[in-house]
LUMLOVO-229422 format. One line per 2 residues: number of its first residue (from 1); for each residue x, y, z of C-alpha. Coordinates in pm, whole numbers, always signed. Example, Ala and Ser with C-alpha at 12.3 -4.5 7.8 and 13.67 -1.06 7.14 Angstrom:
BEGIN
1 = +1230/-450/+780  +1367/-106/+714 $
This chain:
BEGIN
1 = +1001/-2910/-1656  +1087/-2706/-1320 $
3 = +1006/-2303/-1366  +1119/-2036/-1178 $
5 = +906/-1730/-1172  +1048/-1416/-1037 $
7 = +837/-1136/-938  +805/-839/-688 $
9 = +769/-487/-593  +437/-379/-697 $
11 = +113/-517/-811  +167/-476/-1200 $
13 = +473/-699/-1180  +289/-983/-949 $
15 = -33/-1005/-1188  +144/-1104/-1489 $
17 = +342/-1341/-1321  +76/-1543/-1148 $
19 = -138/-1532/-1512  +201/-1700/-1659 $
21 = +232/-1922/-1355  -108/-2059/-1378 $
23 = -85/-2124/-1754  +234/-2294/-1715 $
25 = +115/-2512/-1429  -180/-2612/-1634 $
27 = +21/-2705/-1924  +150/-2979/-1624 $
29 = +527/-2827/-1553  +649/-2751/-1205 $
31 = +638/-2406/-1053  +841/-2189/-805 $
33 = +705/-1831/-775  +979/-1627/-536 $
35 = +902/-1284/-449  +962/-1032/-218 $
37 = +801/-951/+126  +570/-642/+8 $
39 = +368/-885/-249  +377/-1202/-16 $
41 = +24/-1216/+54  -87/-1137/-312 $
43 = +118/-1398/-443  -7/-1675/-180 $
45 = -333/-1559/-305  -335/-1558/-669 $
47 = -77/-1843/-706  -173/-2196/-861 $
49 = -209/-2489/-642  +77/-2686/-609 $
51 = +366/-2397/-691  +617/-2337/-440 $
53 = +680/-2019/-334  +1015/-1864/-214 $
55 = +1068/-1532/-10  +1354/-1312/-121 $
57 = +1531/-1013/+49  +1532/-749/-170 $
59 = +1400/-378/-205  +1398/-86/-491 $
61 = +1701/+107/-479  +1539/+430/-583 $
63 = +1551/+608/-265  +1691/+929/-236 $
65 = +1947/+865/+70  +2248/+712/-28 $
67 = +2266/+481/+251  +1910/+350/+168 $
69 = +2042/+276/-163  +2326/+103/-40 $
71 = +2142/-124/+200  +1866/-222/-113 $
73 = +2190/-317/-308  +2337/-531/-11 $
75 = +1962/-705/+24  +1974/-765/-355 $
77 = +2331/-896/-332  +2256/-1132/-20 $
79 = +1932/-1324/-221  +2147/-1346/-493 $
81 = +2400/-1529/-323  +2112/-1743/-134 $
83 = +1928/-1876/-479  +2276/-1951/-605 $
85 = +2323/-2202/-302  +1940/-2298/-341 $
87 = +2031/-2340/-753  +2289/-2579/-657 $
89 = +2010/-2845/-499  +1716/-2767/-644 $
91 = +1849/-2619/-1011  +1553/-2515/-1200 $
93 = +1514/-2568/-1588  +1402/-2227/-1726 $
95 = +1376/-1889/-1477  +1112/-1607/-1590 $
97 = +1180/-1245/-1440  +894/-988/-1461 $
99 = +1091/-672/-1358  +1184/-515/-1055 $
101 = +1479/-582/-791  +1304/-849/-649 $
103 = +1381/-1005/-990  +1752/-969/-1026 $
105 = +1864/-1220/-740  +1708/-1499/-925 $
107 = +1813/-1373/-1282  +2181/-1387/-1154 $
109 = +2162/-1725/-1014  +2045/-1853/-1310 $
111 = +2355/-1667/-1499  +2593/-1841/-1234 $
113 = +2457/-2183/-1319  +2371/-2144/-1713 $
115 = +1991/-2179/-1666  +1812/-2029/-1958 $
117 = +1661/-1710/-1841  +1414/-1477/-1992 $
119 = +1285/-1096/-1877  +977/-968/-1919 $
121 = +937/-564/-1953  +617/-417/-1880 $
123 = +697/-29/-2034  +760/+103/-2363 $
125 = +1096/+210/-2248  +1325/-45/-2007 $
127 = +1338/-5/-1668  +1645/+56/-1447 $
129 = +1626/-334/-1295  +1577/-489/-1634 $
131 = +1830/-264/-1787  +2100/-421/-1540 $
133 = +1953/-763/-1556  +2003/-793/-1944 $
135 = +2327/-877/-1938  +2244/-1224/-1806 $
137 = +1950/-1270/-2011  +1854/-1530/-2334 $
139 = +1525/-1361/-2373  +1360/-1023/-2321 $
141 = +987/-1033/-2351  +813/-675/-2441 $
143 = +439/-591/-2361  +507/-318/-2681 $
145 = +627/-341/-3019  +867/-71/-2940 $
147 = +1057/-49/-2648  +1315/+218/-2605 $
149 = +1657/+211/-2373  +1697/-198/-2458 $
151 = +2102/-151/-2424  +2281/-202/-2739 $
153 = +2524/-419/-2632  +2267/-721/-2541 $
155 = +2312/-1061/-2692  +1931/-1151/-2579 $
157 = +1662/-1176/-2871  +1383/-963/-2794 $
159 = +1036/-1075/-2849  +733/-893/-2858 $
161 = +442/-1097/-2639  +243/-804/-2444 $
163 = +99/-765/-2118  -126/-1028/-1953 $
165 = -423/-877/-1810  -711/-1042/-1625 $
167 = -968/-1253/-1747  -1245/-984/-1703 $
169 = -1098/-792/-1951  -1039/-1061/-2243 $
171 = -1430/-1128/-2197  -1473/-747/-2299 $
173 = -1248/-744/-2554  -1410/-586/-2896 $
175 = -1696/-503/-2745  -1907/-215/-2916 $
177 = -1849/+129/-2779  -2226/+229/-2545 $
179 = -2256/+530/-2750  -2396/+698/-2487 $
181 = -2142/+980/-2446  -1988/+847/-2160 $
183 = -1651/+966/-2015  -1448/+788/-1801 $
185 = -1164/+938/-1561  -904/+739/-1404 $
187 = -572/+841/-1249  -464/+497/-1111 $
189 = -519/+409/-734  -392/+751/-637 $
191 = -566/+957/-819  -430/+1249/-1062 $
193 = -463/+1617/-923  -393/+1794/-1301 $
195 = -686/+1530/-1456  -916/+1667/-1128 $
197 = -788/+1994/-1199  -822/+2016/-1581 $
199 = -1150/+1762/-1666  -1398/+1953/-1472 $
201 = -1340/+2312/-1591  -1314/+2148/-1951 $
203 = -1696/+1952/-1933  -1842/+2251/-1761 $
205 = -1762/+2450/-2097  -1931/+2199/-2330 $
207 = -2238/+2318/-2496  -2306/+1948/-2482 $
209 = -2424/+1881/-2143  -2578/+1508/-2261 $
211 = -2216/+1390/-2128  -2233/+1134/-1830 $
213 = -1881/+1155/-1622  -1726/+838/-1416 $
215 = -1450/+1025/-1243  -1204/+804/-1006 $
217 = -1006/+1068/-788  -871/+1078/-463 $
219 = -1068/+1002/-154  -1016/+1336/-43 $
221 = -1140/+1507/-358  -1462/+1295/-377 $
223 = -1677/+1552/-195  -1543/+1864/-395 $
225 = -1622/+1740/-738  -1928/+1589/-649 $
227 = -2010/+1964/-547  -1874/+2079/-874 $
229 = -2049/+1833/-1107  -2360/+1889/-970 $
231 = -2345/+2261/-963  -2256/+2309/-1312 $
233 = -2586/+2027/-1395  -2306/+1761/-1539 $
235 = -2425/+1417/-1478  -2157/+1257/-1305 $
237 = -2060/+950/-1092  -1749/+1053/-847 $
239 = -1546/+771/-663  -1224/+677/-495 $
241 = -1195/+321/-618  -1343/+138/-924 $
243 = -1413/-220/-802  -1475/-348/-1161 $
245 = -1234/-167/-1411  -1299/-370/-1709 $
247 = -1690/-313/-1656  -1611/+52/-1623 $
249 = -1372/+79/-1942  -1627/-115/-2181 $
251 = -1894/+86/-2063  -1693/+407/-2150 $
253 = -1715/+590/-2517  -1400/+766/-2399 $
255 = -1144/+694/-2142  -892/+975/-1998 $
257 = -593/+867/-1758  -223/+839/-1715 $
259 = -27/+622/-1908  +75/+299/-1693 $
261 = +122/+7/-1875  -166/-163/-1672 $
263 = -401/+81/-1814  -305/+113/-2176 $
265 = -234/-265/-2200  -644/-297/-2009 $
267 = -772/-30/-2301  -669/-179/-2586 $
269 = -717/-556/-2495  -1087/-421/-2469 $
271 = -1090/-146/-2749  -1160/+208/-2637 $
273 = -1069/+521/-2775  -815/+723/-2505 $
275 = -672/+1047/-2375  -338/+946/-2188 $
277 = -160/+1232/-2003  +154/+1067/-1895 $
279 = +351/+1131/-1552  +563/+1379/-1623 $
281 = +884/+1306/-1408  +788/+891/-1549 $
283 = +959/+857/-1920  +805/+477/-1879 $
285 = +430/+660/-1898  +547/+889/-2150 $
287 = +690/+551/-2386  +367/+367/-2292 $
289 = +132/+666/-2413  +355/+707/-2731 $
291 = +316/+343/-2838  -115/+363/-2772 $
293 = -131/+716/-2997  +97/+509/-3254 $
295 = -213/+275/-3283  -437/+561/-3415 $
297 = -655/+528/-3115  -609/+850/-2900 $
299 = -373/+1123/-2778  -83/+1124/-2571 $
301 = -67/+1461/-2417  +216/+1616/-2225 $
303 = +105/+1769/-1889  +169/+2123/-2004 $
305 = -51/+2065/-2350  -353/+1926/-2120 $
307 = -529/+2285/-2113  -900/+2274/-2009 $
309 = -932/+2471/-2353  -773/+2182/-2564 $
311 = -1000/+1932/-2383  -1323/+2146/-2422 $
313 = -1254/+2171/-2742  -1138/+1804/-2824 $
315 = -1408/+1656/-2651  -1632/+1802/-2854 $
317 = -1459/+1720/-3162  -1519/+1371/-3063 $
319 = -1836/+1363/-2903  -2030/+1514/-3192 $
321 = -1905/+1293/-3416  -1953/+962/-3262 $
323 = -1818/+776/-3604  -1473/+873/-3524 $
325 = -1484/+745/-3169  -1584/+384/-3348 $
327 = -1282/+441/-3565  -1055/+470/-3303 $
329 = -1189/+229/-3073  -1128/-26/-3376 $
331 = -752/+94/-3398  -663/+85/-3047 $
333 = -804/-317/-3007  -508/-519/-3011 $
335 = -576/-909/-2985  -434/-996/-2653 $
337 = -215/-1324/-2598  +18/-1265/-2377 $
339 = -24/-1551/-2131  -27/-1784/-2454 $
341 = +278/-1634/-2626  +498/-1595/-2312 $
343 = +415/-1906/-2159  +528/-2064/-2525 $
345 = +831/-1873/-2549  +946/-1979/-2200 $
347 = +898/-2357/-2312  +1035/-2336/-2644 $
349 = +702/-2415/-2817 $
């Protein structure tokens, strides 16, 4: 069987993809991976041997300016065109979309020539792209069990599969919590100013001082909360970039951060009790954080509810009783086989 894998845009589209790519060129089928020019390198890096791979022209249409929006629509509409052509000679049996416009050309060429085609959305709610692409769509694959803004008037089944993460994190998965009162802080790549705003202020008023911080933060704030740890006697390690993130979520006994998909799918494959403060302006974070507090395995706090006095206060709480941290780490594990599940679902297994 010949598989087309469409992927693009950012980093937690391409990952999935290549995981699914691999396991399907393993199980001995053909693979195409096409993808836009922003990812090239990462997918000529990750993908398996032997898989084609196709470059696409095609760019978010988020932008503000209305002429930048119109040009990422006329990209989008040109590689659609191109893969139908390309369909015509080299007509794949099944395509597989992971989100984003890079994955809408291929989805529509597969519509033209009545390939079966199946979506995969990363978010508890549906993103713009996949929204549009559902109209063409057999499948949609969720990394949730509830996804909101699927549009009602979709013919495709929707299955629930999760997220695929990397192999570093299913070796970690259920493992026991240190229990050594450690805390980590992420806010992605980027950082989070209200987490480096709000954490701080909230550890310095713990009685409890045996607390050990890992706080990832900007490069620029590095310096600033080193000073500020130190000062205020809170053992603490302060970096811009965590090399090893499942090493530094298993060894955590609490984790706070935003709520990407990434992340929460990366906690609960491993089991670790969270505080998720969700973008604000990002209703896919806000989803996301909803579905992980549904679990019974932390909070998902709204920006303006993330007070340094709640988190004093609930850190605590949680910290003194270590027993409840266990509990929740238990409830937020959840058994992850999404390479397994989506690669069967795409092959009709």
């Amino acid at each position: 069987m010949k598989v087309w894998i469409a992927t693009g845009g950012t980093g937690g589209h391409v990952f999935p993809a290549l995981a699914v790519a691999s396991e399907i060129a393993t199980r001995g089928h053909r693979v195409i991976i096409s993808c836009d020019g922003r990812v090239s390198k990462m997918v000529k890096d990750g993908a398996p041997n032997g898989a084609k791979r196709v470059h696409i022209w095609a760019s978010g249409v988020g932008a503000k300016s209305k002429i930048k929006q119109v040009w990422a629509l006329f990209k989008i509409g040109v590689s659609a065109i191109a893969l139908i052509l390309r369909f015509a000679f080299t007509r794949p049996d099944r395509v597989v979309a992971f989100g984003g416009y890079a994955s809408v050309p291929a989805v529509f060429a597969a519509h033209v020539w009545g390939i079966p085609t199946f979506l995969h959305e990363q978010n508890g709610a549906i993103g713009r792209a996949n929204s549009f692409a559902m109209r063409w769509v057999k499948t949609l694959m969720t990394s949730f069990q509830n996804v909101t803004g699927i549009p009602k008037n979709t013919n495709a089944r929707v299955v629930y599969t999760g997220l695929p993460v990397r192999r570093d994190f299913m070796a970690r998965a259920g493992a026991e919590l240190p229990g050594e009162s450690r805390l980590l802080v992420t806010g992605g790549s980027l950082g989070a100013q209200i987490l480096d705003d709000v954490v701080p202020t909230a550890v310095s008023a713990m009685k409890n001082k045996k607390i050990f911080v890992t706080h990832q933060t900007r490069p620029e704030n590095v310096a600033r909360l080193q000073q500020f740890y130190a000062e205020n006697k809170i053992r603490a390690n302060v970096l811009s970039f965590i090399h090893d993130m499942a090493e530094a979520i298993a060894g955590a006994d609490l984790i706070i951060g935003r709520g990407g998909a990434g992340t929460v799918i990366e906690i609960t494959t491993i089991g670790r009790p969270a505080i998720l403060v969700p973008l604000g302006i990002n209703p896919d974070q806000a989803a996301n954080a909803a579905n992980f507090e549904k679990l019974g395995g932390g909070f998902a706090v709204p920006q303006d509810k993330f007070t340094p006095k709640w988190l004093t206060a609930t850190l605590t709480d949680l910290f003194d009783n270590p027993s409840r941290l266990e509990k929740m780490a238990k409830k937020s594990l959840v058994p992850n086989r999404a390479v397994e599940l989506i690669s069967d679902t795409v092959l009709g297994k």
